[in-house]
MARNU-714989 format. One record per residue: x, y, z of N, C-alpha, C in turn. Coordinates in steps of 0.02 Angstrom, whole numbers, plus 50000, padded with zeros to 5 digits. Each point is the difference from the previous one (the first is absolute). Layout:
REM MARNU-714989
XYZXYZXYZ...
END
This chain:
REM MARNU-714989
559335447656907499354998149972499754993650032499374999850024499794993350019500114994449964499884994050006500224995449970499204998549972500264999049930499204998949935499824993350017500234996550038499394994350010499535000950045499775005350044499625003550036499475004349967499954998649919499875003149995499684998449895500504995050010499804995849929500185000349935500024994849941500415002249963499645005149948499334999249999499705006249952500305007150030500005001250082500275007250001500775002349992500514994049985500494999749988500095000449930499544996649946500015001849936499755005949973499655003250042499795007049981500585004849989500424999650086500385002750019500574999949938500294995049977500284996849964500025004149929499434999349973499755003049939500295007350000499565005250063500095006249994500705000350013500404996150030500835003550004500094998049940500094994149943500144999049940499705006249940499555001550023499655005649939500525006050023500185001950035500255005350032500654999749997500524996350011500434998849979500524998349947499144997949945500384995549953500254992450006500274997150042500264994149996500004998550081500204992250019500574998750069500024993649991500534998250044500264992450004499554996850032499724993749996499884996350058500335000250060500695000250021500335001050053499935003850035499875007249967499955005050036499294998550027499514997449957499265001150018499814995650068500414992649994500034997150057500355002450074500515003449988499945002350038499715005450043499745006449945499525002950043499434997250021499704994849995499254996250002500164995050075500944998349994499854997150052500034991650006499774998549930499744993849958500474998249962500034990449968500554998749965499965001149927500385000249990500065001349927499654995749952499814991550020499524996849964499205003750000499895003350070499455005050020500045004649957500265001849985499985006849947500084999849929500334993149977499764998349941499484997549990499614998450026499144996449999499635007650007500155005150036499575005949996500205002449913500594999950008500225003549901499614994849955499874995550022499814995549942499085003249998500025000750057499105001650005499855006949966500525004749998499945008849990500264998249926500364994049988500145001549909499294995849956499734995450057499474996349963499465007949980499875002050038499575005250010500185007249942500544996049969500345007249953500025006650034500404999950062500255007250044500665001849977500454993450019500725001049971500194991049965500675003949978500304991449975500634997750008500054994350020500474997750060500665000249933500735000550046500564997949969500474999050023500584998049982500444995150051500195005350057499704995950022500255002550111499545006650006499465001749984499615002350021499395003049952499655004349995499695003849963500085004749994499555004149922499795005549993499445001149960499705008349999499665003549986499815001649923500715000549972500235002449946499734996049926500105002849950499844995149944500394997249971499814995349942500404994449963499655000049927500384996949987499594998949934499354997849999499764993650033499524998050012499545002350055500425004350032499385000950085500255007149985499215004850018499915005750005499945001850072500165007350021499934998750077499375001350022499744999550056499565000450022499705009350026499355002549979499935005649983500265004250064499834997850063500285003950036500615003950013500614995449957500725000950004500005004049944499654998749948500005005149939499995008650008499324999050068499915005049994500485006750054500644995150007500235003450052500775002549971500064995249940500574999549950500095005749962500465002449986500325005749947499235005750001499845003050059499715003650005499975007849968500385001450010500205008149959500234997549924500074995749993500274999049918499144999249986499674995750019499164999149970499615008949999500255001850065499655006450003500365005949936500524998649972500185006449969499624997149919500184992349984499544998049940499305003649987499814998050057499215003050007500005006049992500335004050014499845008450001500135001049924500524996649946499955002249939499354997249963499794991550031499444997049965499465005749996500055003050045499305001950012499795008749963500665001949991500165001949929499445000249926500004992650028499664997249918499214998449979499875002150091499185000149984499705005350022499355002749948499705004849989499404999450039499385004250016499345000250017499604997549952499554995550015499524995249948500334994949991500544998450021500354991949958499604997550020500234991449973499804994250034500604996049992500404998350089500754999250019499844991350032500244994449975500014993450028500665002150029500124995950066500694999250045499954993850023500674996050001499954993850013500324998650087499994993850001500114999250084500535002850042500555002449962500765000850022499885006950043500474998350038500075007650054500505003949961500065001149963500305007749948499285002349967499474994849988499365003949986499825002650050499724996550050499915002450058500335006450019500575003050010500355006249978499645005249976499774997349945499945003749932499125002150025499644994850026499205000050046500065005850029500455000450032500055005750077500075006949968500115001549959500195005849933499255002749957499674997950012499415000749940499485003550034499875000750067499555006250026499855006849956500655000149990500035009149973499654997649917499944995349981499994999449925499364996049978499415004450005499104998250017499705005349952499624996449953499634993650010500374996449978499984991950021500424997149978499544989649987500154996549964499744993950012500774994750011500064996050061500394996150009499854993950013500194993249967500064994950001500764995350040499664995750028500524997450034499924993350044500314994050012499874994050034500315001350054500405003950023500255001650050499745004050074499814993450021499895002850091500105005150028500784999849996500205007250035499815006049960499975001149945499775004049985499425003849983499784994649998498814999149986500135004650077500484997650057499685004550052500435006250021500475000349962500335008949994499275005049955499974996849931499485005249965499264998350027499784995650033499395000750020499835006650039500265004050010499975005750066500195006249961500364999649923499955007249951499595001049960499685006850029499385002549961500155000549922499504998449969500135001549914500204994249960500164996050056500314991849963499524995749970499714998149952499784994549987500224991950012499984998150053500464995350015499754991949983500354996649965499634993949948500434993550039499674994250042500414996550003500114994149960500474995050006499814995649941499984993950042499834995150009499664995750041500544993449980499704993650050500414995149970500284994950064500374998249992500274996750072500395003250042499915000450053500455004250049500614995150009500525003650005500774996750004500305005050057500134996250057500335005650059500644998550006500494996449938500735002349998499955005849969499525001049946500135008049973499335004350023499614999550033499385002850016499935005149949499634995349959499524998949927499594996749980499735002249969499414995249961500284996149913500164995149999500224997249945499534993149969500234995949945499704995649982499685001849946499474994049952499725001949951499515004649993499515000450065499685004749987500285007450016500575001050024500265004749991500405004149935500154996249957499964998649931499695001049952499354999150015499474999649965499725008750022500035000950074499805006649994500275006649980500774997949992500545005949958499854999349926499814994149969499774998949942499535005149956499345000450070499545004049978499945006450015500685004449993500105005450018500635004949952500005003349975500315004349960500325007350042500695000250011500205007050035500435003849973500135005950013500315004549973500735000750010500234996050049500874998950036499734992950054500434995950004500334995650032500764999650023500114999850084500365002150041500144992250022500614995849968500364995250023500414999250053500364996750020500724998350020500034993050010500614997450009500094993849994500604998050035500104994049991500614996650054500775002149959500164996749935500625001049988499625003149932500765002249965500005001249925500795000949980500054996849924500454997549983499934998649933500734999449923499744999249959499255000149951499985008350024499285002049947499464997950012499914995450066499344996950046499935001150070499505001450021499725001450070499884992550009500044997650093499944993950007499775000150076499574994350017499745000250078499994989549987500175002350071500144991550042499364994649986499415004450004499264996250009499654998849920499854996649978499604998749949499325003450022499544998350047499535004250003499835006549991500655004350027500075004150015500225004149925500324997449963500175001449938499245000549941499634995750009499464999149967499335006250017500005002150055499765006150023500355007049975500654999349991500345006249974500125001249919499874993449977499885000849926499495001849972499364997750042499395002949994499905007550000500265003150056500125007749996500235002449975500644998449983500385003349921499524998349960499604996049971499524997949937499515006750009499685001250048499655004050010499955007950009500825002149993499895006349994500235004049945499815005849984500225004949951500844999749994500075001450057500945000450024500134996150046500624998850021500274995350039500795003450043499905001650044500735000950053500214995850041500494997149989500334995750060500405004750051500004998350061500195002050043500544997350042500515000449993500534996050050500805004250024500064999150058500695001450057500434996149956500665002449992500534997749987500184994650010499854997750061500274991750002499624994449983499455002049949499594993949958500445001249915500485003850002500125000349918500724993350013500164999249928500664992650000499704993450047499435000250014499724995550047499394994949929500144993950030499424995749937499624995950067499434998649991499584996750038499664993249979499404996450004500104993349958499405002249944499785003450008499315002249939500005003849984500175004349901499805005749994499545000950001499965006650016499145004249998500045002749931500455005349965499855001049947500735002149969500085004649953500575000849961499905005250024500485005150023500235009250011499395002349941500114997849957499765003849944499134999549995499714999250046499424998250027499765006950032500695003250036499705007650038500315005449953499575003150022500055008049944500535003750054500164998250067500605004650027500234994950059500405001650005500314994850088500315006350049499765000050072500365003850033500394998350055500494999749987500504998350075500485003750027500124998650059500575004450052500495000949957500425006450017500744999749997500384999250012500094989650047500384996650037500354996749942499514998549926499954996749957500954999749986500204993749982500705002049970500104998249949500545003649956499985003949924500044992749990500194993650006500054996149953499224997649966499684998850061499184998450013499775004549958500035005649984499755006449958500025000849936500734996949986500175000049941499764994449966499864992350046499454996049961499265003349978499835004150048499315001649989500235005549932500155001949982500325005449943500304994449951500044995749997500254996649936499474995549991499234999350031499454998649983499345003149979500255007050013499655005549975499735002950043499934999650072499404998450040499975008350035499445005649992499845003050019500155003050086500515001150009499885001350081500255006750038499555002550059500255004050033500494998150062500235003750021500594998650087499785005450012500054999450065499665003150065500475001250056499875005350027500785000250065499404998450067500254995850011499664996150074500255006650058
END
């Protein structure tokens, strides 16, 4: 590989980013050495790609991945536990009829669940989510509603108060969640903002489904979003393990499993 000072450190942090989304993680060591560059060089690029909320640094190198406090960045999301999001979706979708009116929130297991709804018209859908305002923009029969607000391109969404305010003034027939962890009888996400937008949508609909892959259950994050007992069903993979299960069953909590 040429040597990245020919070439600069923005195209080295690019570079950087997409092997970290793709990978999941790497050392600084390793990164310095493919770049070429010292390792003080490559912690000043991580510091710039974690300011930017891409990834978040940890001892001796970075990653992609989440934490309690840091969610990952949507691109890696959307590349993560792929067939486990896709088999959720095929039962979610299950659950909606012709004429609803379906809110979906930013997460790529909705998104999933977006790509599914062609066949199921007329239909009215609400949603802050980018990627998906531009999957259903292009299916006939969709009423497609966006909800406005501040654009955020760690999750490419529209969030904030007036985003808030516009789930407020809206009433639906199912709401299509997911979230970062869940644990002890509460759903939980890293972001306060981000939590305040999803409470709004649970407020706002008839019903409520959370949506989550196996490896957000036994997991706690720093903000609940709401109590289990908030959704009328939960659907997750069948990676799920019996101990994780058996909490959700000694809280009462409604759920299907799914064979990925």
């Amino acid at each position: 590989m040429d040597s990245s000072d020919q070439r600069g450190p923005a195209w080295r942090q690019d570079v950087i980013a997409e092997h970290v989304l793709s990978h999941g993680s790497a050392s600084a060591a390793e990164l310095a050495e493919r770049f070429q560059v010292s390792v003080m060089t490559i912690h000043r690029d991580l510091d710039e790609l974690e300011r930017q909320g891409i990834v978040r640094k940890v001892r001796g190198g970075v990653t992609a991945q989440p934490s309690g406090v840091f969610e990952s960045n949507v691109s890696y999301r959307m590349k993560s536990m792929q067939p486990e999001k896709d088999a959720i979706a095929e039962k979610a979708a299950e659950l909606i009829e012709p004429g609803m009116a379906v809110m979906l929130d930013d997460s790529t297991t909705t998104l999933a669940l977006a790509r599914r709804l062609e066949g199921i018209t007329p239909l009215t859908v609400v949603t802050n989510f980018l990627e998906g305002l531009n999957v259903l923009s292009r299916v006939r029969g969709i009423r497609l509603m966006a909800l406005g607000g501040d654009y955020d391109p760690l999750h490419n969404s529209f969030l904030g108060v007036s985003c808030v305010e516009s789930i407020e003034a809206l009433q639906v027939d199912l709401c299509f969640v997911s979230t970062s962890a869940v644990s002890g009888g509460y759903a939980y996400h890293q972001e306060q903002h981000i939590v305040s937008v999803k409470r709004a949508m649970l407020a706002s609909a008839a019903r409520n489904v959370l949506l989550i892959d196996h490896t957000k259950l036994g997991r706690a994050a720093l903000h609940r979003v709401a109590p289990l007992s908030a959704f009328d069903r939960v659907i997750v993979d069948d990676g799920a393990h019996a101990e994780v299960l058996r909490e959700l069953d000694e809280h009462k909590v409604t759920y299907e499993l799914v064979s990925a």
